[in-house]
Each structure stands twice: as structure tokens, then as C-alpha cells.
SEZANU-572028 format. One record per residue (C-alpha): residue in three letters; x, y, z. Coordinates in steps of 0.05 Angstrom, whole numbers, plus 5000, padded with zeros to 4 digits. Example, Ala and Ser with C-alpha at 12.3 -4.5 7.8 and 13.67 -1.06 7.14 Angstrom:
BEGIN
ALA524649105156
SER527349795143
This chain:
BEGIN
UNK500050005000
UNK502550724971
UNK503651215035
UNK498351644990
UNK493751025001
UNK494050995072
UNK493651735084
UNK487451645043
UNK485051095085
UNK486051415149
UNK483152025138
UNK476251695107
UNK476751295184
UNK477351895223
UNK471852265181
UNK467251775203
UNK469751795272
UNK468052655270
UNK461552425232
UNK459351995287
UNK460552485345
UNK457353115299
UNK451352665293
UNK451952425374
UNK452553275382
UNK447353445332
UNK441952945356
UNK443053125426
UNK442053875414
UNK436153755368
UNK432353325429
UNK434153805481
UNK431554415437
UNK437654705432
UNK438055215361
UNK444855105332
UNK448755095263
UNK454154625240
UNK460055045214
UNK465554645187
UNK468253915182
UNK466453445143
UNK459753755113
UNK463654405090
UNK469753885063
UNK464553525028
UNK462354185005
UNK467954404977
UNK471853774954
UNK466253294929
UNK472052894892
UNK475252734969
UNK481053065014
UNK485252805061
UNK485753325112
UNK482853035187
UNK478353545221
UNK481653515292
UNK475253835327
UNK466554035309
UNK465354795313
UNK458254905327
UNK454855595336
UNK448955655387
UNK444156045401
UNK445556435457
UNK438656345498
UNK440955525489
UNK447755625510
UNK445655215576
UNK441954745560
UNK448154625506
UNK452754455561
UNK448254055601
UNK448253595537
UNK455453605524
UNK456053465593
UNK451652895596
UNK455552615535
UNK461852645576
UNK465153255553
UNK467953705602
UNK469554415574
UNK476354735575
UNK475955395614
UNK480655785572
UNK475656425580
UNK475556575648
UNK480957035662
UNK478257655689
UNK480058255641
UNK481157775580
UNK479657885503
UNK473057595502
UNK473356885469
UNK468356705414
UNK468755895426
UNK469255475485
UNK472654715470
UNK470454185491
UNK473853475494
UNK472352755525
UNK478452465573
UNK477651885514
UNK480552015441
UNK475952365400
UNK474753035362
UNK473853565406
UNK466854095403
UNK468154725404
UNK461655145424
UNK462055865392
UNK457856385424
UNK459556755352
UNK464656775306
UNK471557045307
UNK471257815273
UNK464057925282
UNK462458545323
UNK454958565337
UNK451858255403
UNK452657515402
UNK444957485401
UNK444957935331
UNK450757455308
UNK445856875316
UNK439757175290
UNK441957375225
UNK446256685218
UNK440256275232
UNK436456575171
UNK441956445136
UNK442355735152
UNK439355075112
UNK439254365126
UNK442353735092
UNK444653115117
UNK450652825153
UNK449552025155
UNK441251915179
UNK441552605216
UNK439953255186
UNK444053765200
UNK443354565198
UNK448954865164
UNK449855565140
UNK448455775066
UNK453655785006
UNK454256605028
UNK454356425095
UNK458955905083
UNK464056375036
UNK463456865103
UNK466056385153
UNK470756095109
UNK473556845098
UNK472956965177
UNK476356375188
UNK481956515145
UNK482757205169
UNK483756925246
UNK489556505228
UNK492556885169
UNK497756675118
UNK501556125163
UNK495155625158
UNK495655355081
UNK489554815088
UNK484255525108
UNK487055955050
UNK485755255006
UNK478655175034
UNK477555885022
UNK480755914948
UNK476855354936
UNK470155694973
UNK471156314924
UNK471755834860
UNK464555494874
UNK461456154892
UNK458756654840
UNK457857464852
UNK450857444871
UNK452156934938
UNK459257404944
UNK454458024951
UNK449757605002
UNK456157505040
UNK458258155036
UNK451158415063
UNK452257875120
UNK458358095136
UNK455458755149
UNK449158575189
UNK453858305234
UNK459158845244
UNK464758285205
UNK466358745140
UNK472758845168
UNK475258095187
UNK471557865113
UNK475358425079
UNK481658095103
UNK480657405096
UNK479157505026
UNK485257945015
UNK489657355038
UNK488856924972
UNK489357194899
UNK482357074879
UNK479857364949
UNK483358014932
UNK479758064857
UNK473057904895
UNK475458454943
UNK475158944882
UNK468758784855
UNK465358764932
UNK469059474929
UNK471259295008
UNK479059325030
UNK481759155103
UNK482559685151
UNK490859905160
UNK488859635239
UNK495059355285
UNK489458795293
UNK488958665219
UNK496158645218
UNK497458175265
UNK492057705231
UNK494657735173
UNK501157595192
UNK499456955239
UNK501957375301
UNK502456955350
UNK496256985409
UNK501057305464
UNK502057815412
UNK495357955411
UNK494458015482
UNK499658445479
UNK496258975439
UNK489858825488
UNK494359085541
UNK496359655495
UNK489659795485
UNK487359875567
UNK486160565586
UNK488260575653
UNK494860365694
UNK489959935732
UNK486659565676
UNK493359405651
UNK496759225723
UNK490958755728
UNK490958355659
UNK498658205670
UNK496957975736
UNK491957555719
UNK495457325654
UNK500357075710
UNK495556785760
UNK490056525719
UNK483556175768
UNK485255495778
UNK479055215738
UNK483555505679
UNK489355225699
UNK486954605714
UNK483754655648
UNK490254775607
UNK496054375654
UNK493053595666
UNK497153535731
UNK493954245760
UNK487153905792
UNK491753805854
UNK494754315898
UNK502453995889
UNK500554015808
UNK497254725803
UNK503554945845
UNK508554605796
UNK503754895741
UNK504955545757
UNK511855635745
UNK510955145680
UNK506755765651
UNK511756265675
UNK517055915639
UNK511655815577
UNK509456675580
UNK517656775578
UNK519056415508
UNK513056745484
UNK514757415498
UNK520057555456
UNK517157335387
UNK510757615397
UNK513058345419
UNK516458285358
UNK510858025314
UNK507358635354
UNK511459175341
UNK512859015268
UNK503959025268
UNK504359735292
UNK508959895237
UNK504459615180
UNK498959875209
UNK502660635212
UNK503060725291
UNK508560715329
UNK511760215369
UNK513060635430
């Protein structure tokens, strides 16, 4: 067997591994009246490469209503996934998922409250998603999935929050461009406006050749933002906490993200350092993240400063 073979045939074995826990999610939510849309894996990959691909999703994104946002858990946590508290520090860039995983092997969920780039409430976010949303089928379940615009959008979002370093999004979203004409373009477009995302869709687009034509004809063009900058670069995240902390108005605001950068609540540490859930690990885990926040720092004030320049500001 050719190693193209059996990259083939493992990725067609974890697909239906991710197919069987969307359908586990999706069923769950569905009984427990829980409003939600499916927005990538294996549905979008199917989408967008009918003919077959062998990239693995490693995890389910699934947007929820906000209203259902507990009852969500409670299902999640009755199928035996315990959430990963990486948005509870006090002060923090708000998150727009929470993950999700099972102590067993297994793709992960993450649960967005909205999506990455979006500006509106997170209750807007959902209400002009869900009309934008249509059903097919994964397996026996149906599934609500966002339209071809909506799809393009999130695609373009998607891009936009990791940049140029992540090859496989700019693919998907080449690829997402190709199968979409001007009129869903100009749906996505109005979208991305209804939800305060013109920006972060401007950018995405921008990262690819095509994206950039489609830029011209939308007549839309990133903001010169340190934020865009550091998106479209791939900045690393402690870069853009740094520019969080940039962005705090007062010497208290600031004195009190670094502090709490450096003391996180132990529900996030525990969360993030599998040793922390006992008082000898979280103390050991402590200094582990010290050491972790000091290789970090370097690259991303850097990455940082050099986003200040492209954006026009200074780096002082």
C-alpha cells in the first residue's frame, strides 16, 4: 500500500469517527431544543471537495444560540465532555468558542457563542446566521448548516483569524471563492455587514489571489488596523494580548490583565496543565506557565511591534 493510500484510508476512518460524534452532538441538541448550526468539518469538506480530501478535522465547531447556550452544556456534559475553561480570566479578550473534549480520544466540540471578527451582540450574530442557515444531511441526521454566502463568510472569517501561516484555510477558502458566483459573494458581503464582520471578511479575502479580485468587485479593503496586521501575519496569540494590554486605558486595567495573565483561576489552569487538579500540580503548574509566558514574549512583541508598523502607529 502507497503512503498516498493509507493517508487516504485514514483520513476516510477518522471522518467517520468526526461524523459519528457531529451526529451524537447534533441529535443531542436537536432533542434537548437547543437552536444551533454546523460550521465546518466534514459537511463543508464535502462541500467544497466532492471528489475527496485527506485533511482530518481535529475538532466540530458548532454555533448556538445564545438563549440555548445552557441547555448546550448540560448535553455536552451528559455526553461526557467536560469544557476547557480557557475564557475565564478576568479582564481577557473575550473568546468567541469554548472547547470541549472527552478524557477518551475523540474530536473535540468547540461551542461558539459567535464567530471570530464579528462585532454585533452575540444574540444579533445568531439571528441573522440562523436565517441564513439550511439543512442537509450528515449520515441519517439532518443537520443545519449555513448557506453557500454564509458559508464563503465563515470560510473568509476563518481565514482571516489565522492568516497566511495556515495553508489548508486559504485552500478551503480559494476553493470556497471558485464554487461561489457574485450574487452569493454580495449575500456574503451584506452578512458580513449585518453582523459588524466587514472588516475580518475584507481580510480574509485579501489573503488569497482570487479573494483580493472579489475584494475589488465587493469594492471592500481591510482596515490598515494593528489587529488586521497581526491577523494577517499569523501573530502569534501573546501578541495579541499584547496589543489588548496596549489597548487598556488605565494603569489599573493593565496592572490587572498581566496579573491575571500570570495567575490565571485554577478552573483555567486546571483546564490547560493535566497535573493542575491538585494543589502539588497547580503549584508546579504555575511556574510551568511562567516559563511558557517567557518564550513567548520575545517573538510576539516582535510580531507586535512590526503590526504597529504596517498598520502606521508607532511602536512606542
Amino acid at each position: 500500500m502507497s503512503r498516498e493510500d493509507l493517508a487516504g484510508r485514514l483520513a476516510v476512518a477518522a471522518d467517520l469517527v468526526v461524523e459519528g460524534t457531529t451526529n451524537e452532538v447534533v441529535t443531542a441538541f436537536s432533542e434537548a431544543g437547543v437552536h444551533h448550526i454546523v460550521l465546518k468539518g466534514p459537511l463543508l469538506r464535502g462541500r467544497l471537495f466532492p471528489e475527496g480530501d485527506n485533511h482530518v478535522s481535529a475538532d466540530i465547531d458548532i454555533l448556538v444560540a445564545p438563549d440555548d447556550w445552557p441547555a448546550a452544556e448540560a448535553e455536552l456534559a451528559r455526553l461526557k465532555f467536560e469544557p476547557r475553561l480557557l475564557d475565564i480570566i478576568p479582564g481577557d479578550r473575550p473568546n468567541h468558542a469554548r472547547p470541549y473534549a472527552r478524557s477518551t480520544v475523540g474530536p473535540a466540540v468547540d461551542l461558539h457563542r459567535t464567530l471570530l471578527g464579528a462585532e454585533a451582540p452575540a444574540d444579533l450574530v445568531w439571528s441573522v446566521l440562523a436565517r441564513e442557515s439550511t439543512q442537509t444531511t450528515l449520515g441519517h441526521t439532518s443537520v443545519n448548516v449555513l448557506n453557500l454566502a454564509g458559508q464563503l463568510l465563515h470560510v473568509a472569517l476563518h481565514a482571516a483569524q489565522n492568516g497566511v501561516g495556515d495553508a489548508r484555510t486559504l485552500r478551503y477558502l480559494e476553493r470556497c471563492i471558485e464554487i461561489t458566483d457574485d450574487r452569493d459573494a454580495a449575500e456574503a458581503l451584506r452578512i458580513a455587514r449585518a453582523i459588524e464582520a466587514t472588516d475580518a471578511f475584507a481580510l480574509g479575502l485579501s489573503l488569497v489571489p482570487s479573494g483580493l479580485a472579489l475584494n475589488w468587485r465587493l469594492g471592500i479593503a481591510p482596515s490598515a488596523s494593528v489587529l488586521t496586521a497581526l491577523r494577517a501575519a499569523s501573530a502569534p496569540n501573546t501578541a495579541h494580548a499584547i496589543e489588548w494590554l496596549a489597548t487598556r486605558k488605565s494603569f489599573g486595567d493593565r496592572a490587572r490583565f498581566v496579573l491575571h495573565k500570570a495567575f490565571p483561576p485554577t478552573e483555567y489552569m486546571a483546564s490547560s496543565y493535566p497535573n493542575a487538579h491538585s494543589r502539588g500540580g497547580l503549584l508546579l503548574a504555575y511556574p510551568t506557565r511562567w516559563i511558557w509566558l517567557a518564550r513567548q514574549l520575545p517573538p510576539s512583541l516582535r510580531a507586535w511591534r512590526q503590526a504597529r508598523r504596517d498598520s502606521g502607529r508607532t511602536s512606542g
